[in-house]
N, CA, C, O and CB atoms as a CASP TS submission, in Angstrom:
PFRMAT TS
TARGET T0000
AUTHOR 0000-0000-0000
METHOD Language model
MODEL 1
PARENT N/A
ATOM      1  N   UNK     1     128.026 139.456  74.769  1.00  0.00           N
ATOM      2  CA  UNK     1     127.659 138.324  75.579  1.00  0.00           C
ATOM      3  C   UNK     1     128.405 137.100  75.085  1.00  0.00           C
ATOM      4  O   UNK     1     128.439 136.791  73.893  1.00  0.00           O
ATOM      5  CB  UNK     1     126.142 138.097  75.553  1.00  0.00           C
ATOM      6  N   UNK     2     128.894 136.538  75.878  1.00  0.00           N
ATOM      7  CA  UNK     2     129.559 134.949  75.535  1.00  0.00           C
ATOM      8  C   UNK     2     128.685 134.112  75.899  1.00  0.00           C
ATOM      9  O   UNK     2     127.860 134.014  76.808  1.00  0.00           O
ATOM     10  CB  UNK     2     130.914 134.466  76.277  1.00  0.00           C
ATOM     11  N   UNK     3     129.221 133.168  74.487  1.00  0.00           N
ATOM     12  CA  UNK     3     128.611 131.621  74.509  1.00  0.00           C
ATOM     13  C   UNK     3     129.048 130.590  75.269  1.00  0.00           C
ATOM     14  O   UNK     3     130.275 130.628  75.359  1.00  0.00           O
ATOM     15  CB  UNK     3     128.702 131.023  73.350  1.00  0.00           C
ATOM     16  N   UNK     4     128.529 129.624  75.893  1.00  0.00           N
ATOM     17  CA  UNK     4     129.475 128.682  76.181  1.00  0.00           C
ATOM     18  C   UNK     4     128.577 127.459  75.914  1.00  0.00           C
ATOM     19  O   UNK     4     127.476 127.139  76.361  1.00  0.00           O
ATOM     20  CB  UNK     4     130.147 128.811  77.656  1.00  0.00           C
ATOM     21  N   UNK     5     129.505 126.823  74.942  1.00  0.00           N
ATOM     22  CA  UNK     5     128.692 125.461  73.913  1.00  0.00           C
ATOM     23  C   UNK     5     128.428 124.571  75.174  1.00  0.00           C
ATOM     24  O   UNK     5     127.432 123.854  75.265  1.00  0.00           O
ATOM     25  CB  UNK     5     129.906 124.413  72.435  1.00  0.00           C
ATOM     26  N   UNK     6     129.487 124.679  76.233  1.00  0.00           N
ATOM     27  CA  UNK     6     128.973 123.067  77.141  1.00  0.00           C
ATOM     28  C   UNK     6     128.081 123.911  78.346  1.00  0.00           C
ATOM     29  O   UNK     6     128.124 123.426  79.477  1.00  0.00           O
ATOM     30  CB  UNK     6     130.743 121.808  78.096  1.00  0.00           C
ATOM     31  N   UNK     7     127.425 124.925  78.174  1.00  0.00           N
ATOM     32  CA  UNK     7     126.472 124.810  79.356  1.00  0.00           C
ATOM     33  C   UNK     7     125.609 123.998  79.254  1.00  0.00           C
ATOM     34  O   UNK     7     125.060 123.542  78.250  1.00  0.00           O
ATOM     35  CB  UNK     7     125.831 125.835  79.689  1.00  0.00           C
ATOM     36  N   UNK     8     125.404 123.702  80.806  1.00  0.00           N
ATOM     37  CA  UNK     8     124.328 122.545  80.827  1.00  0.00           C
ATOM     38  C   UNK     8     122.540 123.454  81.909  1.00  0.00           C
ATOM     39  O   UNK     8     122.427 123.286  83.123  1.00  0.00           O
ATOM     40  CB  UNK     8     125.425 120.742  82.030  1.00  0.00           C
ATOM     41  N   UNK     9     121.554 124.224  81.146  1.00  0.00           N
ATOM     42  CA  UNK     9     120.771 124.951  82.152  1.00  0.00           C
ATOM     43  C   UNK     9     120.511 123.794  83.239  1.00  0.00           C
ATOM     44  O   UNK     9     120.200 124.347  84.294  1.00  0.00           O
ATOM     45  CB  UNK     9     119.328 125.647  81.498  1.00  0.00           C
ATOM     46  N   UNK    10     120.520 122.606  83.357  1.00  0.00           N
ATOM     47  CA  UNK    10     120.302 121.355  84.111  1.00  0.00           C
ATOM     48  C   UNK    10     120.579 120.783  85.052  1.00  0.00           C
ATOM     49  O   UNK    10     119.966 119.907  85.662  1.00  0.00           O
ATOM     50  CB  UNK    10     120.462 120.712  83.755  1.00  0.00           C
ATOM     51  N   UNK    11     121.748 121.356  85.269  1.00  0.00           N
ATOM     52  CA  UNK    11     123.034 120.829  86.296  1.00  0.00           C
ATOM     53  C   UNK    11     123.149 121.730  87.374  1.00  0.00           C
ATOM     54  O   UNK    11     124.258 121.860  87.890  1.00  0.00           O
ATOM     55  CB  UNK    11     124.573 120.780  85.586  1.00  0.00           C
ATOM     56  N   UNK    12     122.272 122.320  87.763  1.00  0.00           N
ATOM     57  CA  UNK    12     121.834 123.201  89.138  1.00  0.00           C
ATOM     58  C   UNK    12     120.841 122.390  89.049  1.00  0.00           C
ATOM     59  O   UNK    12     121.190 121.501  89.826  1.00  0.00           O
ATOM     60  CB  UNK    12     121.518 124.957  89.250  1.00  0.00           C
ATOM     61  N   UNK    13     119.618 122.021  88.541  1.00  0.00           N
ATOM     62  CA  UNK    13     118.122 121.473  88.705  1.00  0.00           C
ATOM     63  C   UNK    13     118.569 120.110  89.362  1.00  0.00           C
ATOM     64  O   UNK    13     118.285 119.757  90.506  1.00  0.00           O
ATOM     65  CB  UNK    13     117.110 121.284  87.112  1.00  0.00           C
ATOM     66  N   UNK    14     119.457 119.272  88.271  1.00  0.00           N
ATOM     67  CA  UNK    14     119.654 118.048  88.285  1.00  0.00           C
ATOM     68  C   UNK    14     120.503 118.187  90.292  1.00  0.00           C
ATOM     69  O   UNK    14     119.759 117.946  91.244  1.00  0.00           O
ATOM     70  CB  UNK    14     120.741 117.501  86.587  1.00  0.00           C
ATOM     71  N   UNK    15     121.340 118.406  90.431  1.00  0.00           N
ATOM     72  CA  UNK    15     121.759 118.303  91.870  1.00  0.00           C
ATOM     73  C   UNK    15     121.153 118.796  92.891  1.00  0.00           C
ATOM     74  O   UNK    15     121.598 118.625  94.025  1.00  0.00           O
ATOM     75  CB  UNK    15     122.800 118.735  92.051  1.00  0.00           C
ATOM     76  N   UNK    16     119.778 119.650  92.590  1.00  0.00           N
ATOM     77  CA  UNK    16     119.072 120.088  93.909  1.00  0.00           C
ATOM     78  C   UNK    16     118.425 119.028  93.792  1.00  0.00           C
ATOM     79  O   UNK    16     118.316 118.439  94.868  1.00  0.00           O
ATOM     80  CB  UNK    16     118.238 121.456  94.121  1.00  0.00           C
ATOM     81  N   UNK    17     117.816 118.399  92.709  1.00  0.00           N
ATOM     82  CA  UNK    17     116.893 117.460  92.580  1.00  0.00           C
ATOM     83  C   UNK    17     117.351 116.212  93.516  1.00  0.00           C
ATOM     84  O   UNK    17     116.638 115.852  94.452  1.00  0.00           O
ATOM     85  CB  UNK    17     116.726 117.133  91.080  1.00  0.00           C
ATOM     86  N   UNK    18     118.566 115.583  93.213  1.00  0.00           N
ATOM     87  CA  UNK    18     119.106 114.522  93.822  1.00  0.00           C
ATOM     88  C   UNK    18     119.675 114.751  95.045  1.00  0.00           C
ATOM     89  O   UNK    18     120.365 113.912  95.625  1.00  0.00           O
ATOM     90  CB  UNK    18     119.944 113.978  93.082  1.00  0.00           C
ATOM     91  N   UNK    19     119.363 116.111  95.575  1.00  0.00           N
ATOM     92  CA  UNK    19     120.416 116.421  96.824  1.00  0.00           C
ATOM     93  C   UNK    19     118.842 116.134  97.690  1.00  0.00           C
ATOM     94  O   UNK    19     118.733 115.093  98.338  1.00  0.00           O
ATOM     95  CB  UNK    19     121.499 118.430  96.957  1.00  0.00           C
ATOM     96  N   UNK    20     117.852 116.981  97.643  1.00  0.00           N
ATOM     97  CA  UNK    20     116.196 116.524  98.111  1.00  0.00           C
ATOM     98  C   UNK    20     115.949 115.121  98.129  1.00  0.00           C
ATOM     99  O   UNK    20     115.874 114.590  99.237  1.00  0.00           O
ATOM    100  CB  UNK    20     115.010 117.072  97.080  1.00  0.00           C
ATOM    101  N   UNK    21     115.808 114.408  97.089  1.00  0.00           N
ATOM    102  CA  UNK    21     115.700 112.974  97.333  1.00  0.00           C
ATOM    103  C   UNK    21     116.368 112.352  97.785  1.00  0.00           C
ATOM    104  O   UNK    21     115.995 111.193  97.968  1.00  0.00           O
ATOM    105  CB  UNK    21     115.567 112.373  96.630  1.00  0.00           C
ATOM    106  N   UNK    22     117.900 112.798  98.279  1.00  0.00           N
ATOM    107  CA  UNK    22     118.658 111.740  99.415  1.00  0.00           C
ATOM    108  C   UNK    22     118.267 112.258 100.802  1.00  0.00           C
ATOM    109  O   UNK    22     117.939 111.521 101.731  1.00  0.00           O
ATOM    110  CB  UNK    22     120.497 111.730  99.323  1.00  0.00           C
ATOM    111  N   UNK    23     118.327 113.498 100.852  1.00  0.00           N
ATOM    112  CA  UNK    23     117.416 113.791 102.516  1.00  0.00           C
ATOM    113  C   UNK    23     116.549 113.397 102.872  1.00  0.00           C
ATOM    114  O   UNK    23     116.312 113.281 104.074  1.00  0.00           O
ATOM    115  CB  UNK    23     116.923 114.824 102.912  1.00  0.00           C
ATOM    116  N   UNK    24     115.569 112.963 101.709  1.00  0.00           N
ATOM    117  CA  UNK    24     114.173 112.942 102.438  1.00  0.00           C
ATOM    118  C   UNK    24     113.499 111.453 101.851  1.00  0.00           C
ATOM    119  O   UNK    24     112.290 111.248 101.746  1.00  0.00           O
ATOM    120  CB  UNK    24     113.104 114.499 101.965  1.00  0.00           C
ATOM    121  N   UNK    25     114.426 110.622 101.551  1.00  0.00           N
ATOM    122  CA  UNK    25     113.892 109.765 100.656  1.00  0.00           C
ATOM    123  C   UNK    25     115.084 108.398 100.555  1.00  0.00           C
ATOM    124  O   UNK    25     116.192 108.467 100.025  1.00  0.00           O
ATOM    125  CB  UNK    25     113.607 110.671  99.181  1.00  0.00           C
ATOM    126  N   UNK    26     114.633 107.506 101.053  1.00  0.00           N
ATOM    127  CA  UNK    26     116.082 106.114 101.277  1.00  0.00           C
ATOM    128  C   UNK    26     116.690 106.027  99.900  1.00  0.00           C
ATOM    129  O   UNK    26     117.816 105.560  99.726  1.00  0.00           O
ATOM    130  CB  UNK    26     115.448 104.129 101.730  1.00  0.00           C
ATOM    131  N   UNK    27     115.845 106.532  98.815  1.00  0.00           N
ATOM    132  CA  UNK    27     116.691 105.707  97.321  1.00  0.00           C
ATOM    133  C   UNK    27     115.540 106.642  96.743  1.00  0.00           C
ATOM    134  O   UNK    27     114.719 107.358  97.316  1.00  0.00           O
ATOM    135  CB  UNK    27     116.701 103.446  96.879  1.00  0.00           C
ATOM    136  N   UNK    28     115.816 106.333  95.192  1.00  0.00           N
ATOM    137  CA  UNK    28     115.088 107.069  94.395  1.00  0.00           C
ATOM    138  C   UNK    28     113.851 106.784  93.979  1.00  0.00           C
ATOM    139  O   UNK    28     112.926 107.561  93.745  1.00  0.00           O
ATOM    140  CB  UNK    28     115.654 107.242  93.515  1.00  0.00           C
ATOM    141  N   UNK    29     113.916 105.056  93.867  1.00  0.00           N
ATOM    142  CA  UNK    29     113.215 104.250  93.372  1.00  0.00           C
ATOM    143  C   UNK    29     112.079 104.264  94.659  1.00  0.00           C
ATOM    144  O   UNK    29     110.971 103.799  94.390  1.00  0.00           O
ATOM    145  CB  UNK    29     114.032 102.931  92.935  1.00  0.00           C
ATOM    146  N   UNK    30     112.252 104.643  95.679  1.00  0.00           N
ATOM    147  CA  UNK    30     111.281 104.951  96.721  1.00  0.00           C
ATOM    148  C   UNK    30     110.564 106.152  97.096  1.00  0.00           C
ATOM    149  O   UNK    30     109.695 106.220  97.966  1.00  0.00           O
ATOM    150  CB  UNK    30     111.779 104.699  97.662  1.00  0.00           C
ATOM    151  N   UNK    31     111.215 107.570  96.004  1.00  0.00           N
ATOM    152  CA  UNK    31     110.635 108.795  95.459  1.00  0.00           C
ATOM    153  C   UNK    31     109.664 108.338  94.744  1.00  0.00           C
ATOM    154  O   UNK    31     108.491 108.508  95.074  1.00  0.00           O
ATOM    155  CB  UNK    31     111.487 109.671  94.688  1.00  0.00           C
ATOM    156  N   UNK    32     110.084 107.590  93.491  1.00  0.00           N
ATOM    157  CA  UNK    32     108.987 107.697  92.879  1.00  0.00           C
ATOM    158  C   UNK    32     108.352 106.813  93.001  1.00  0.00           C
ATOM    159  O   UNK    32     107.571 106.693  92.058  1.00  0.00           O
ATOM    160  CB  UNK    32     109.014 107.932  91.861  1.00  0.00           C
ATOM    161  N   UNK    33     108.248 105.848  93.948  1.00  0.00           N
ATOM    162  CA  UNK    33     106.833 104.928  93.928  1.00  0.00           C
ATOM    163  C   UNK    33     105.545 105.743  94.870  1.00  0.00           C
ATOM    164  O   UNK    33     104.325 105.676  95.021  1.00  0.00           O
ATOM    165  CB  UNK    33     107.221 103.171  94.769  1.00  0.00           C
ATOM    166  N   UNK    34     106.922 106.666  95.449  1.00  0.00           N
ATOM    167  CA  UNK    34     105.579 107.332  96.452  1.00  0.00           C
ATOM    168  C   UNK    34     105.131 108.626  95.904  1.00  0.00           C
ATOM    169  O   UNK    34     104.185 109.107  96.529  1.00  0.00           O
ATOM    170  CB  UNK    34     106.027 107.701  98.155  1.00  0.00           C
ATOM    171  N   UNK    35     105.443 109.129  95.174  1.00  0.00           N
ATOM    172  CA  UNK    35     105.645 110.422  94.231  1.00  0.00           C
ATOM    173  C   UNK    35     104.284 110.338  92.705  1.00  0.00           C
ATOM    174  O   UNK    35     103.489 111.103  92.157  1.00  0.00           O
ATOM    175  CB  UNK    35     107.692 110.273  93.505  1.00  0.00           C
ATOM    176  N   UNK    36     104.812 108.660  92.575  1.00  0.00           N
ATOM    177  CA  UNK    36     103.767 107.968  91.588  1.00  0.00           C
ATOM    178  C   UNK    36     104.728 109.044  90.234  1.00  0.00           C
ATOM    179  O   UNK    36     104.238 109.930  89.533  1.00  0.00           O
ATOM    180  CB  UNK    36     101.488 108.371  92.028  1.00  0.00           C
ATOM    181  N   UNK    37     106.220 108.535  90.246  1.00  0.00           N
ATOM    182  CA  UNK    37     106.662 108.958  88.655  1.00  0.00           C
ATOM    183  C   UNK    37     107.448 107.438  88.580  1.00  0.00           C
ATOM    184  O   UNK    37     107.820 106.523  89.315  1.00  0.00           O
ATOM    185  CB  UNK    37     107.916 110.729  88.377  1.00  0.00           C
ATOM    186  N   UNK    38     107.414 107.965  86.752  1.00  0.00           N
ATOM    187  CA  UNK    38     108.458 106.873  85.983  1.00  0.00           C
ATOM    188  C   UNK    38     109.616 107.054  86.765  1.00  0.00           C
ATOM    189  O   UNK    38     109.817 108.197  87.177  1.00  0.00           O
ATOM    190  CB  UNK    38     108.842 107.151  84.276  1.00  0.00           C
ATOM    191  N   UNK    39     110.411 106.177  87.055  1.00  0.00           N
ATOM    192  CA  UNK    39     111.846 105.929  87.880  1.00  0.00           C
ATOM    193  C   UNK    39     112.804 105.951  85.795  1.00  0.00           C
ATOM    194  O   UNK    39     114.026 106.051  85.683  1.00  0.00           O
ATOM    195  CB  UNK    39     111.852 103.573  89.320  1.00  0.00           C
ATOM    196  N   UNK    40     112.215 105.879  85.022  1.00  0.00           N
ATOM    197  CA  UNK    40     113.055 106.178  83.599  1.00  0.00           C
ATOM    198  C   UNK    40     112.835 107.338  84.017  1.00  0.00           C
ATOM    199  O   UNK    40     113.213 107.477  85.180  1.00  0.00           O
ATOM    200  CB  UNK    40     112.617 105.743  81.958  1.00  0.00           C
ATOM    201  N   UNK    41     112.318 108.363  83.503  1.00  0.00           N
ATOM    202  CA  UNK    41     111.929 109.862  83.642  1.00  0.00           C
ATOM    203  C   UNK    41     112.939 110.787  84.368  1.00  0.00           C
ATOM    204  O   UNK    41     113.658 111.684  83.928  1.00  0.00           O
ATOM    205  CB  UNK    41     110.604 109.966  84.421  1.00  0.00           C
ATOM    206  N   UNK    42     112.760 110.260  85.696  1.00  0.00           N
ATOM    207  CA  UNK    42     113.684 110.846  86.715  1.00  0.00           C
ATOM    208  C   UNK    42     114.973 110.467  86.707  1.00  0.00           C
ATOM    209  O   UNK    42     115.841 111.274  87.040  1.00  0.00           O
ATOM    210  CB  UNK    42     113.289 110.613  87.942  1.00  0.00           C
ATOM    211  N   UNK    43     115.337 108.971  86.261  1.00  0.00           N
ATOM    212  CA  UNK    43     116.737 108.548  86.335  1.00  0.00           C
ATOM    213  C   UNK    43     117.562 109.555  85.102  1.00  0.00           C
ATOM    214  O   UNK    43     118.672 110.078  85.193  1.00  0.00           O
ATOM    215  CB  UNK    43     116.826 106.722  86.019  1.00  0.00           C
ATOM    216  N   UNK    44     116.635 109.600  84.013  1.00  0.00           N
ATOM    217  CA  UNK    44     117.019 110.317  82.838  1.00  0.00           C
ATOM    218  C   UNK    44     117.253 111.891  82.619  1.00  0.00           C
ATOM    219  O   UNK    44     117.779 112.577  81.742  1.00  0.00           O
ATOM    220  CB  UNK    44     116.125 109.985  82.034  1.00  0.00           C
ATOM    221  N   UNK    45     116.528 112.161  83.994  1.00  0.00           N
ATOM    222  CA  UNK    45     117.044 113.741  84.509  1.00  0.00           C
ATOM    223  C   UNK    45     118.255 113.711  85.139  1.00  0.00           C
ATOM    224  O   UNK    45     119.064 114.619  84.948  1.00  0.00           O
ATOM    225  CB  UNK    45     116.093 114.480  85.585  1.00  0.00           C
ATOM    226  N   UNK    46     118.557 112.535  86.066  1.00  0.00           N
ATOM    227  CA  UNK    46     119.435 112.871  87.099  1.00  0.00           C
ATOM    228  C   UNK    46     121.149 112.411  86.252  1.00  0.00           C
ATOM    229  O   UNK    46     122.262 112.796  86.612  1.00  0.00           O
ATOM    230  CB  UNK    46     118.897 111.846  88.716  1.00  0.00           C
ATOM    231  N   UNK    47     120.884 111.703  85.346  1.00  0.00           N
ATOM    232  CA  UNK    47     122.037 110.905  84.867  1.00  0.00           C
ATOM    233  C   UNK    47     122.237 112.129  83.757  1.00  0.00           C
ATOM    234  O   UNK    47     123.204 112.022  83.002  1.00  0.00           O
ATOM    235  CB  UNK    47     121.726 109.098  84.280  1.00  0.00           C
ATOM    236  N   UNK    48     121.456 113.171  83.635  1.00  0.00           N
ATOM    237  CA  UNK    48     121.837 113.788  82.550  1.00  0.00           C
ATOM    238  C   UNK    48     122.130 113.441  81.018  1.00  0.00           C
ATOM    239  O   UNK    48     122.632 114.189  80.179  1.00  0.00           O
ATOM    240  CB  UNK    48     122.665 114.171  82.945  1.00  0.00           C
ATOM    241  N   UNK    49     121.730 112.229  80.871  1.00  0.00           N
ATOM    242  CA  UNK    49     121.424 111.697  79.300  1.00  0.00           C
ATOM    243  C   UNK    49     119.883 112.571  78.634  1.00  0.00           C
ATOM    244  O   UNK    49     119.618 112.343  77.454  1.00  0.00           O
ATOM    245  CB  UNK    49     121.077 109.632  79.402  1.00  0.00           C
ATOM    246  N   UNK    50     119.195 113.272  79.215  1.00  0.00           N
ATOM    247  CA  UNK    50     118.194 113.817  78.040  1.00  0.00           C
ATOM    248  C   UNK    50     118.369 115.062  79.110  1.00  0.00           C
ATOM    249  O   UNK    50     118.431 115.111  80.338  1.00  0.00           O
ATOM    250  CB  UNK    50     116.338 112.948  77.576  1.00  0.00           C
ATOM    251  N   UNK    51     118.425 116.144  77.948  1.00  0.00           N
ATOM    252  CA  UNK    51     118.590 117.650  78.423  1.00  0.00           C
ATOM    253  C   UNK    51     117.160 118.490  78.135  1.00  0.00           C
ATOM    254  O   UNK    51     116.891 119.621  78.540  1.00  0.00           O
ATOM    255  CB  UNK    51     119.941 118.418  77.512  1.00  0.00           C
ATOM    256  N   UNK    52     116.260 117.529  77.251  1.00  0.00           N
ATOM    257  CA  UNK    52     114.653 117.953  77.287  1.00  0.00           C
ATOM    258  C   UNK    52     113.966 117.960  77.841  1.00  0.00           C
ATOM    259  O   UNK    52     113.186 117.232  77.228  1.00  0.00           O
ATOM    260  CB  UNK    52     113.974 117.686  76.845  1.00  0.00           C
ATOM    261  N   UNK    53     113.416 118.280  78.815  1.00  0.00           N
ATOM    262  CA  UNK    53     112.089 118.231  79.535  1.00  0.00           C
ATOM    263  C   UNK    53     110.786 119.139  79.479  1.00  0.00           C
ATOM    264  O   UNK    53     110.747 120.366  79.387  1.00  0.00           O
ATOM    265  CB  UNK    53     112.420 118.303  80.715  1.00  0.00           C
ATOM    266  N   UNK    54     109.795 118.297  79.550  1.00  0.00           N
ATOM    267  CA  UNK    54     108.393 119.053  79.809  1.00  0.00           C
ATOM    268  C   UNK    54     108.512 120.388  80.891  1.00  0.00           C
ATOM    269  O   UNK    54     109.060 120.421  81.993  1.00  0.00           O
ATOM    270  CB  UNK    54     107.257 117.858  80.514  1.00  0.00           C
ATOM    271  N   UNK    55     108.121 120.972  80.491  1.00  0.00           N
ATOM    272  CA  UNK    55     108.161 122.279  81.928  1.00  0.00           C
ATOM    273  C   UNK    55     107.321 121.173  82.788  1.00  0.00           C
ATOM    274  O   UNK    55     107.985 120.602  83.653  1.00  0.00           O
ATOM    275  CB  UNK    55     107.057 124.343  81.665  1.00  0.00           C
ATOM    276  N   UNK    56     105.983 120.803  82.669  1.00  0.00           N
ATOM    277  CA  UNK    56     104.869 120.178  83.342  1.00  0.00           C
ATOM    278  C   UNK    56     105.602 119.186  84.360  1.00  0.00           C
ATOM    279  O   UNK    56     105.282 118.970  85.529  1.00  0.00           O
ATOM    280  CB  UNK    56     103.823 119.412  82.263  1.00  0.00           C
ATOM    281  N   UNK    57     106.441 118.751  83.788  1.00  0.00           N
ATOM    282  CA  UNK    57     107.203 117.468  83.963  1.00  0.00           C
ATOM    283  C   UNK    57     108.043 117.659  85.039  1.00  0.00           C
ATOM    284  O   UNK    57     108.290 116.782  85.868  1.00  0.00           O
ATOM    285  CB  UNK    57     108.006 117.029  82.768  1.00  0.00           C
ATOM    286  N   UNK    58     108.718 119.347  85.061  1.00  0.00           N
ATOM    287  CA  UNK    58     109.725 119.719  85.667  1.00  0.00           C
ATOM    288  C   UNK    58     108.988 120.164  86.826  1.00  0.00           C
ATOM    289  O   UNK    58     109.291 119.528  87.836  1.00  0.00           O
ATOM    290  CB  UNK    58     110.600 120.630  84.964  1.00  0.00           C
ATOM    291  N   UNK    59     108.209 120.962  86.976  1.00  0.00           N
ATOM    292  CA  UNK    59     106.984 121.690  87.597  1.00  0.00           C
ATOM    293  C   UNK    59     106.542 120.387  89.025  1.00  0.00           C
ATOM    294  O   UNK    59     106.390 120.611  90.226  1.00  0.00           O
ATOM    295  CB  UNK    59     105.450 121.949  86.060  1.00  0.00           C
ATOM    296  N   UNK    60     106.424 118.836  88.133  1.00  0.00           N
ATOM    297  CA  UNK    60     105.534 118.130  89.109  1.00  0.00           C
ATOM    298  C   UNK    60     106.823 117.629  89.965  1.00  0.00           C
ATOM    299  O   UNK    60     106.545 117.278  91.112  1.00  0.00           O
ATOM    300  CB  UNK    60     104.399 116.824  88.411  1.00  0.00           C
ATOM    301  N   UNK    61     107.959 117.555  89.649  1.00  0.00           N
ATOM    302  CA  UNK    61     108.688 117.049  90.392  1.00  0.00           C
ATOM    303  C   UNK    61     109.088 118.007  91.627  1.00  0.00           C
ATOM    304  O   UNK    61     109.078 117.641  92.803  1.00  0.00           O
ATOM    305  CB  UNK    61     109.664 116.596  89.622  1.00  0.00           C
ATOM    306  N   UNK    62     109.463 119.374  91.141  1.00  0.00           N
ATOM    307  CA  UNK    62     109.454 120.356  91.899  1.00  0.00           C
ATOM    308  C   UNK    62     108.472 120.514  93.457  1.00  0.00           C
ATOM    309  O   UNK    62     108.786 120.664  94.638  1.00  0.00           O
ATOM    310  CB  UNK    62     109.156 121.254  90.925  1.00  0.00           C
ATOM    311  N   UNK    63     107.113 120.382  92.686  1.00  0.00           N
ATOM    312  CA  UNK    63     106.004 119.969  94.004  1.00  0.00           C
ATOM    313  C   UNK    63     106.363 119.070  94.712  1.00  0.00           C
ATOM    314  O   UNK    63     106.887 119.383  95.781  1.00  0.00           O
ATOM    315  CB  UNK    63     104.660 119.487  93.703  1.00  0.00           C
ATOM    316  N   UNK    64     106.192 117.486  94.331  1.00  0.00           N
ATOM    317  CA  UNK    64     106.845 116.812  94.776  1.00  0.00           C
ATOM    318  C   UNK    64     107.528 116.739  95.925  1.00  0.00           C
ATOM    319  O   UNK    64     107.163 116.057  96.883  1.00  0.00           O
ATOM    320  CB  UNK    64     107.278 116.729  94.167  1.00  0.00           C
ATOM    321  N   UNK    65     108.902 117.671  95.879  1.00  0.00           N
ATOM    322  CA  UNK    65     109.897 117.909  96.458  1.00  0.00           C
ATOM    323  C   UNK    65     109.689 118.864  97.950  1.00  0.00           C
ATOM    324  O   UNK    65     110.417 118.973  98.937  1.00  0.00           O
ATOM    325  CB  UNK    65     110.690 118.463  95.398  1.00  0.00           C
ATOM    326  N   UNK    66     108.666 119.335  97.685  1.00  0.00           N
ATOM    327  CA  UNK    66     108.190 120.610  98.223  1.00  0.00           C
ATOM    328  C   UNK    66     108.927 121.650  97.714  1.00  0.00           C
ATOM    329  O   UNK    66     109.481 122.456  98.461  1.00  0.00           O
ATOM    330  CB  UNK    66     108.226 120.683  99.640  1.00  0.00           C
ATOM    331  N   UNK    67     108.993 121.715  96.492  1.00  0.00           N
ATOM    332  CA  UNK    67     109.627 123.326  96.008  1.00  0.00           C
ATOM    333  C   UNK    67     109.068 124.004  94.977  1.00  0.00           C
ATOM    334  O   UNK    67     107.969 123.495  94.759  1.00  0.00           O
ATOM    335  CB  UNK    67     111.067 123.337  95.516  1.00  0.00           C
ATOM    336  N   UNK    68     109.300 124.972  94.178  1.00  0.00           N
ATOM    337  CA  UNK    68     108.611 125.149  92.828  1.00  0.00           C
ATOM    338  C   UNK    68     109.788 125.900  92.163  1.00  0.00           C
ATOM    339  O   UNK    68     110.622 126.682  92.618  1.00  0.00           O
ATOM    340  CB  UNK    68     107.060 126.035  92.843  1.00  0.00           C
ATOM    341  N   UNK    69     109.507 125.256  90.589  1.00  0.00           N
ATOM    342  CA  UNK    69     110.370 126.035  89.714  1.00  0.00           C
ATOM    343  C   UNK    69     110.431 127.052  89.850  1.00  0.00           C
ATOM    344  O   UNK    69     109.717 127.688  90.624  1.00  0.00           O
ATOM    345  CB  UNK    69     110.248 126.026  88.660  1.00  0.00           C
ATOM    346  N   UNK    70     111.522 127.630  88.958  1.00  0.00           N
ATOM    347  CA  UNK    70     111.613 128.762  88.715  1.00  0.00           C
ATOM    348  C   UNK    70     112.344 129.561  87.143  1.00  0.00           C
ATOM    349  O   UNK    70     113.536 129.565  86.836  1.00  0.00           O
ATOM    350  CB  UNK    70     112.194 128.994  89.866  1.00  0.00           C
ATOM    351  N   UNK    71     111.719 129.893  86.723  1.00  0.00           N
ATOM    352  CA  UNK    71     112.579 129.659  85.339  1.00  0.00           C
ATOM    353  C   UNK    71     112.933 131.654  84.747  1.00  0.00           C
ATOM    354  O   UNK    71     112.085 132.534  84.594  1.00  0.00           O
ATOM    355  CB  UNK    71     111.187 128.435  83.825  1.00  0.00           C
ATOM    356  N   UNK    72     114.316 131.742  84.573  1.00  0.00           N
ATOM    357  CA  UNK    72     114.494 132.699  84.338  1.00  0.00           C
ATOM    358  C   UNK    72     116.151 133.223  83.641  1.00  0.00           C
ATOM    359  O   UNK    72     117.288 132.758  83.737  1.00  0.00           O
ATOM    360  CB  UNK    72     114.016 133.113  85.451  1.00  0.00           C
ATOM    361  N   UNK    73     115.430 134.650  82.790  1.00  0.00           N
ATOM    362  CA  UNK    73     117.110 134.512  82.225  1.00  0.00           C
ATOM    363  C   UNK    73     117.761 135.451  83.053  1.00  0.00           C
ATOM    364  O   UNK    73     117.251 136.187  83.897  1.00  0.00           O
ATOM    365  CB  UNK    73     117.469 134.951  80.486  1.00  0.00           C
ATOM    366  N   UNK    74     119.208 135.321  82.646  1.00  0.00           N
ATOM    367  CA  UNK    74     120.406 135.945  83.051  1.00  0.00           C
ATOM    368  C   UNK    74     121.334 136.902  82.243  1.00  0.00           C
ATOM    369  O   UNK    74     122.352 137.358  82.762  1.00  0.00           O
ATOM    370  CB  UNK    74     121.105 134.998  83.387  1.00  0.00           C
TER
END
């Protein structure tokens, strides 16, 4: 099995995430006032500066969205 140091598991999440909130949503900052999340939280998912997240965290945004995680290996 190969490694690859720059995968990012995030960068499928992170662009469905932001591809949903431009369809259905004028700006982001108007996701989450109606969503009721930190606009840090989410900006910090989407900008890809923190690669940590709560599953819980990941989970509520997912709803949110109308979708649900899914977490699995390959």
């Amino acid at each position: 099995m190969q490694r690859n140091s720059d995968y990012d598991p995030l960068a499928q999440l992170r662009a469905q995430v932001k591809q949903s909130i431009d369809k259905n949503y004028p700006s982001v900052e108007k996701f989450c006032f109606e969503e009721d999340f930190q606009k840090s939280t989410l900006s910090r998912l989407l900008s890809g500066k923190r690669s940590e997240f709560q599953i819980a965290t990941l989970k509520k945004i997912a709803a949110a969205l109308g979708k649900k995680l899914v977490i699995r290996l390959e």
